[in-house]
VEXZAFI-464531 format. One record per residue: x, y, z negated of N, C-alpha, C, O in turn. Coordinates in steps of 0.05 Angstrom, whole numbers, plus 5000, padded with zeros to 4 digits. Layout:
% residues N
XYZXYZXYZXYZ;...
//
This chain:
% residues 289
810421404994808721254975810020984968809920914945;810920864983812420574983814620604972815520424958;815820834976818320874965819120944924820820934906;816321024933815521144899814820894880815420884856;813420684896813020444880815420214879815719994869;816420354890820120134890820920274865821220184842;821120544874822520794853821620564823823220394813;819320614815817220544796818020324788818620314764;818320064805818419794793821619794796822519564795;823019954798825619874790825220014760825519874741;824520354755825020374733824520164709825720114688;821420024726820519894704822619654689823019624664;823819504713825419304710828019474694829619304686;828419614690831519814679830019774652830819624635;827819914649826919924617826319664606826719624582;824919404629825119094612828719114603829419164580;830219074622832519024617834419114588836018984575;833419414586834819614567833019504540833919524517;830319374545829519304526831218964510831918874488;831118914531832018554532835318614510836018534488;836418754526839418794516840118964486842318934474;837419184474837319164455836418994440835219074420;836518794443834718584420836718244427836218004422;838618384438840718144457843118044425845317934429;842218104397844418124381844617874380842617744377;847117744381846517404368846617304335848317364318;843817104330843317064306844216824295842716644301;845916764281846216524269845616484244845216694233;845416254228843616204201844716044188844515834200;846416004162847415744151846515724129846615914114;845315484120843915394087846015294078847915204091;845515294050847815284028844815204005842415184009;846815173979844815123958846615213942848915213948;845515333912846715333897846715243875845915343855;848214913879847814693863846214553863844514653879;845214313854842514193847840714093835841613893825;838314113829837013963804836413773806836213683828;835713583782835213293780838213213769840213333764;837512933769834812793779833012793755833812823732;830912763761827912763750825912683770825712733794;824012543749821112473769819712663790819212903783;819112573811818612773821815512993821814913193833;814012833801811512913789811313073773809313213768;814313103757814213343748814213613753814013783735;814413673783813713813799811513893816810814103826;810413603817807813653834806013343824806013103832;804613503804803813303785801313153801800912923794;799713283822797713103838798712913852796912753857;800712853861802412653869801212313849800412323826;801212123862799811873858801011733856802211643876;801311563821803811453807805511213823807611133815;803911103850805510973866807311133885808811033902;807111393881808811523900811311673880813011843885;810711543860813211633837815211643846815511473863;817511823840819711723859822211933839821312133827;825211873837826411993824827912223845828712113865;828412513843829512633860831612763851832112803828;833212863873835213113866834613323892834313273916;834513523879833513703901836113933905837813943887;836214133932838114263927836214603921833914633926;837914833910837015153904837615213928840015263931;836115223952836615333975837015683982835515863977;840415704000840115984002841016014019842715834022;841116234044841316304074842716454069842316614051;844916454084847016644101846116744126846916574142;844716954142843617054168845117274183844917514180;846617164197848617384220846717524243845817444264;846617744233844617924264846918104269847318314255;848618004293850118034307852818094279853417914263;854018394278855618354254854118524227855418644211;851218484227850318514202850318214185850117994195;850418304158849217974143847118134126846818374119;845817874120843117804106843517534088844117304096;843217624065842317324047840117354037839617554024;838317164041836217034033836516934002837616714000;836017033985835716873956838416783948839416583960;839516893931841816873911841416733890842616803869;839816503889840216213871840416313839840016533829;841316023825841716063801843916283791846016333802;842616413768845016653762848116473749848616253737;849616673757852616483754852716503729855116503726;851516523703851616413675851516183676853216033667;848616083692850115773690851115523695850115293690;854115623709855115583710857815603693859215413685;858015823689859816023676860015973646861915963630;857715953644857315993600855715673604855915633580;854715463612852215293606849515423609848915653605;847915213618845115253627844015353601842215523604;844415313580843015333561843515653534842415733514;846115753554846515893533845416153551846216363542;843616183575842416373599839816203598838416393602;837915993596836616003608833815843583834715753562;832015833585830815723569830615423564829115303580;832015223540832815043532831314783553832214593567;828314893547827014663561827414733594826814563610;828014913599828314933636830414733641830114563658;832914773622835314633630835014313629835814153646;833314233598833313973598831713893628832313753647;830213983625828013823660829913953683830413783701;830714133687831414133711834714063716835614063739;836014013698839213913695840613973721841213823739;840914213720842714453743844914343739845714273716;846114313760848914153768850914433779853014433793;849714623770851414963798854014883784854414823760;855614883803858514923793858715263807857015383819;861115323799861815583808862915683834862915903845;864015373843864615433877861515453893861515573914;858815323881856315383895855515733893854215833911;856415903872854516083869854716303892857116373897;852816423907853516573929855216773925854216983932;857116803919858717013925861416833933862516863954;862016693917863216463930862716243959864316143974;861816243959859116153987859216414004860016374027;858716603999860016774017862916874025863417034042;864916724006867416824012868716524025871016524033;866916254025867516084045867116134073868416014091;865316304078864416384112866316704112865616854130;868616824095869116994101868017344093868517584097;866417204082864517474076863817574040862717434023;864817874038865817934016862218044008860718094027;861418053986858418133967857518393982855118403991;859918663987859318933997858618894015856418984018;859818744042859118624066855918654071854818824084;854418414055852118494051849918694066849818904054;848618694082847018994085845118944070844719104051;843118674073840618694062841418354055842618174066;839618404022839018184011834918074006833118193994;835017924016831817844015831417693993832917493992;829417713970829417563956825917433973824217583982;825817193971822816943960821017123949819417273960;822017063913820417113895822417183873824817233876;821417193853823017273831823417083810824317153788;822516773818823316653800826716523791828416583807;827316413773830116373761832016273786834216373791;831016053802833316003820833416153843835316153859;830916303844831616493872832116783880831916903901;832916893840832717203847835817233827836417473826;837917063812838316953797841117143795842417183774;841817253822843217393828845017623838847417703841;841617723843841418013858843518233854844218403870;844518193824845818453819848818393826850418573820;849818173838852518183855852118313878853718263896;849818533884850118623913848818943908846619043914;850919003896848419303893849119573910848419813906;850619453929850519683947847919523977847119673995;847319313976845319203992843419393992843619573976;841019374014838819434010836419124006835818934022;835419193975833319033972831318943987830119153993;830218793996827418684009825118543994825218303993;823818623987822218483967819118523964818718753956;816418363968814618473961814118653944815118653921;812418833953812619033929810618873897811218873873;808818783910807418663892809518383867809318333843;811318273887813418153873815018273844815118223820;816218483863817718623850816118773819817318813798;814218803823811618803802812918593775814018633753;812118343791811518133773814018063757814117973733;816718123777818818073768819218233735820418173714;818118383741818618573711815318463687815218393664;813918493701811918373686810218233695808018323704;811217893694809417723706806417623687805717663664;805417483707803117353703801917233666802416993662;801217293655802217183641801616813632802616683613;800116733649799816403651801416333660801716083660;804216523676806216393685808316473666810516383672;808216583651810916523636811616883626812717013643;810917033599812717223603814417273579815417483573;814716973561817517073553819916993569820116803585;822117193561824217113568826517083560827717263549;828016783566828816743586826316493595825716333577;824816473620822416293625823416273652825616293662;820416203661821216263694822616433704824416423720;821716603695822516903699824817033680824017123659;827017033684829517183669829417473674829917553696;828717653655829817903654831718003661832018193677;834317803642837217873651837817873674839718013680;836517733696837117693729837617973742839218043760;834818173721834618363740834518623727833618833737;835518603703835618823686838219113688838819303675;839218963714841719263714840719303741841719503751;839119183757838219203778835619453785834519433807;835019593774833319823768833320083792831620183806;836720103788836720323812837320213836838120373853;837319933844838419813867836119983893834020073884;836620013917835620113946833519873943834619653944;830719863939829419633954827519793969826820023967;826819593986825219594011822619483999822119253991;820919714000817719513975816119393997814519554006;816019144008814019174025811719024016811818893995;809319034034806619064044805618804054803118794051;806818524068805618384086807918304096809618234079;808418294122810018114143812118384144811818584129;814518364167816018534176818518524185820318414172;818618654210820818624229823418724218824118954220;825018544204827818764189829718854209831818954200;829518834237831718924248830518994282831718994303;827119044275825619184295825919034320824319124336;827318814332827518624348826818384362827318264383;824918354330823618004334825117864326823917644325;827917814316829917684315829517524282829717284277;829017714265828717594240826217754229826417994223;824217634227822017644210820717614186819317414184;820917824162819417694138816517644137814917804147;815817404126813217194130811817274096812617194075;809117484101807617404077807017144065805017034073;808117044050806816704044806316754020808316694006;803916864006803516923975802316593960800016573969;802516463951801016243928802616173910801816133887;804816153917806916033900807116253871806416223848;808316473885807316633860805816903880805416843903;805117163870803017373885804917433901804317383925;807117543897808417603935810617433941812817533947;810317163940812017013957812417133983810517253992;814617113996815017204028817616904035819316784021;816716884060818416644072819216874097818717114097;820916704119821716854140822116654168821916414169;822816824187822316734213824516764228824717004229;826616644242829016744252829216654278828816414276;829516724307829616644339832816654340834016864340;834116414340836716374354836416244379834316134387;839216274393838716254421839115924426837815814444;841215754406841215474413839715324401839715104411;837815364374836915224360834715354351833815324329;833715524370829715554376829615734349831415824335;826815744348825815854324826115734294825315504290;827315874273827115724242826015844233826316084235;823615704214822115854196824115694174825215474173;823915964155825315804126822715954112821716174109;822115554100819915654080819915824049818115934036;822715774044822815734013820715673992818915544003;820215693972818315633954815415543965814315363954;814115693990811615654005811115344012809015234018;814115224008813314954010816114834001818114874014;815814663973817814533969818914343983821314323978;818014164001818813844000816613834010814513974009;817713574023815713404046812413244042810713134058;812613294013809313224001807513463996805113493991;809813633998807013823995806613904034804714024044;808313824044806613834080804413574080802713554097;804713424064803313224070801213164053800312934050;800013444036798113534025797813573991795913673978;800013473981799813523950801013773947803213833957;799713903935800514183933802814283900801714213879;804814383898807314503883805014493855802614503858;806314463824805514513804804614683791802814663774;806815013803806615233790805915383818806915373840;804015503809801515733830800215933814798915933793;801016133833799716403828796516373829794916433811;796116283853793616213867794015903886795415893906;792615693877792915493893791715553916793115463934;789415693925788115723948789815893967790415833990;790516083953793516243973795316083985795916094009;796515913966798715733970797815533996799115544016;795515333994795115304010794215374036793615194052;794015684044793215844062795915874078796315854102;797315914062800316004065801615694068803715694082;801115504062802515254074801215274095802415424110;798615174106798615104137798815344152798315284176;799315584149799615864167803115754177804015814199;804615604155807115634169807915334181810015274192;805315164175805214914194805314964216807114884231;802515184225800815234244803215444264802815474288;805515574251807415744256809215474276810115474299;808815264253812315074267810714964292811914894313;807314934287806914794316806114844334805814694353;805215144334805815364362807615324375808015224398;809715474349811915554370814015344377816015414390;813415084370815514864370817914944349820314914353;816815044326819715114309820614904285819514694280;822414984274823914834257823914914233824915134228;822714764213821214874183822814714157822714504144;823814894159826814794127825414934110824915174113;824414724080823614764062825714794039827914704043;825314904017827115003996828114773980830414793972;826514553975827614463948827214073956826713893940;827514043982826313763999830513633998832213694014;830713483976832913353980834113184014835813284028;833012974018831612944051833313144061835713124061;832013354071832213424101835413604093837113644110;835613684066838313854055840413674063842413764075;840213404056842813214062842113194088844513154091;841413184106840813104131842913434159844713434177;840913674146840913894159843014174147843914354160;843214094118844514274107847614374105849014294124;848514514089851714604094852814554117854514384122;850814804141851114794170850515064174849015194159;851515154196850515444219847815344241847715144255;846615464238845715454259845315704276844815924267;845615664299845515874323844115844344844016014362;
//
């Protein structure tokens, strides 16, 4: 009988172990931008903001490079390389360019950005988009042997959005972004989800910004937990309660900001927002592991 419960708590310890060592991949994470906007007031963004807190910004198009072990993952493919390539204006709608005065040069756009870390577009396994708006879906079709990740409800809107949010195009929403993109592999999802069944990298429902915003969750071994918010939270005023301009649902949005507050102050994690000039010059065009 004694012998059987040794037997037992060793198997058990073999299956922690065999568990531990599948999920042992190492993850590293590097932000990039592609290019930047501004400067402009920063109210034009988040117009409840209080004219003493006026302030002029440049923000960066935040986008993730994610190593799970020798897979990659990019997070949001930025402005489409038109404009860069041709001018903002001859891709994008006149008044986007005047207010948001995109600085992308062509060494920012991710495929280039991926051939500074070594890594060619096919490489690629899975690309995650945010949302589907202009700086964060902008690029999808440089990866079409990837598999897509995308709310399904997103992926919806991408083709026919809201229409208080914009559906001619070229608007928020560019057609051209995603118009050869039709037969691409996507992954429609539902909510949250484990992309590599491990715990290691997590997509985060965060819907307000637009109906299926998704942010994500990544556990490296030297630098703890990263939540990357993208769009769920621009910049450091909207943690400090002024909520983004353009919303699907403001009540979502704000559900979905303090869920990934409430995320960074559980778990003691580290919450890099998309479009926070700040913490980009501070933290950015770096690995983390």
């Amino acid at each position: 009988m004694k012998g059987s419960k040794i037997a037992g708590a060793l198997a058990g310890l073999l299956c922690v172990c065999g568990a531990m060592s599948a999920s042992a991949e190492p993850v590293q994470v590097y932000w990039t931008t592609s290019g930047y906007f501004g400067p402009f007031d920063i109210r034009g963004l988040i117009p409840a903001l209080p004219a003493d807190k006026s302030r002029q910004i440049t923000i960066p198009v935040s986008m993730w490079v994610i190593k799970h072990g020798k897979d990659v993952v990019v997070f949001d493919t930025g402005n489409n390389v038109a404009i860069s390539d041709g001018g903002c204006k001859s891709y994008w709608a006149a008044g986007n360019c005047d207010f948001l005065k995109p600085s992308q040069r062509r060494e920012d756009v991710i495929d280039m950005q991926l051939k500074k870390l070594g890594i060619q577009p096919d490489d690629v396994k899975a690309v995650v988009t945010s949302h589907s708006h202009l700086d964060h879906i902008g690029n999808i079709e440089m990866f079409p042997k990837a598999i897509h990740v995308i709310q399904k409800k997103e992926l919806y809107q991408a083709w026919w959005p809201e229409k208080f949010q914009g559906r001619t195009s070229p608007g928020t929403f560019v057609m051209a972004d995603i118009d050869n993109a039709r037969e691409f592999n996507y992954l429609e999802l539902e909510g949250d989800y484990d992309l590599f069944g491990d715990g290691s990298v997590k997509i985060i429902s965060t819907p307000g910004h637009t109906i299926g915003h998704q942010s994500m969750k990544v556990q490296t071994a030297q630098n703890g937990t990263i939540i990357i918010s993208q769009d769920a939270v621009w910049m450091q005023e909207n943690l400090d309660g002024y909520p983004a301009g353009l919303n699907f649902s403001v009540k979502a949005y704000t559900d979905s900001v303090n869920k990934l507050k409430m995320m960074r102050d559980l778990e003691g994690a580290k919450l890099f927002m998309a479009h926070d000039g700040d913490q980009y010059g501070k933290m950015g065009g770096r690995w983390y592991k």
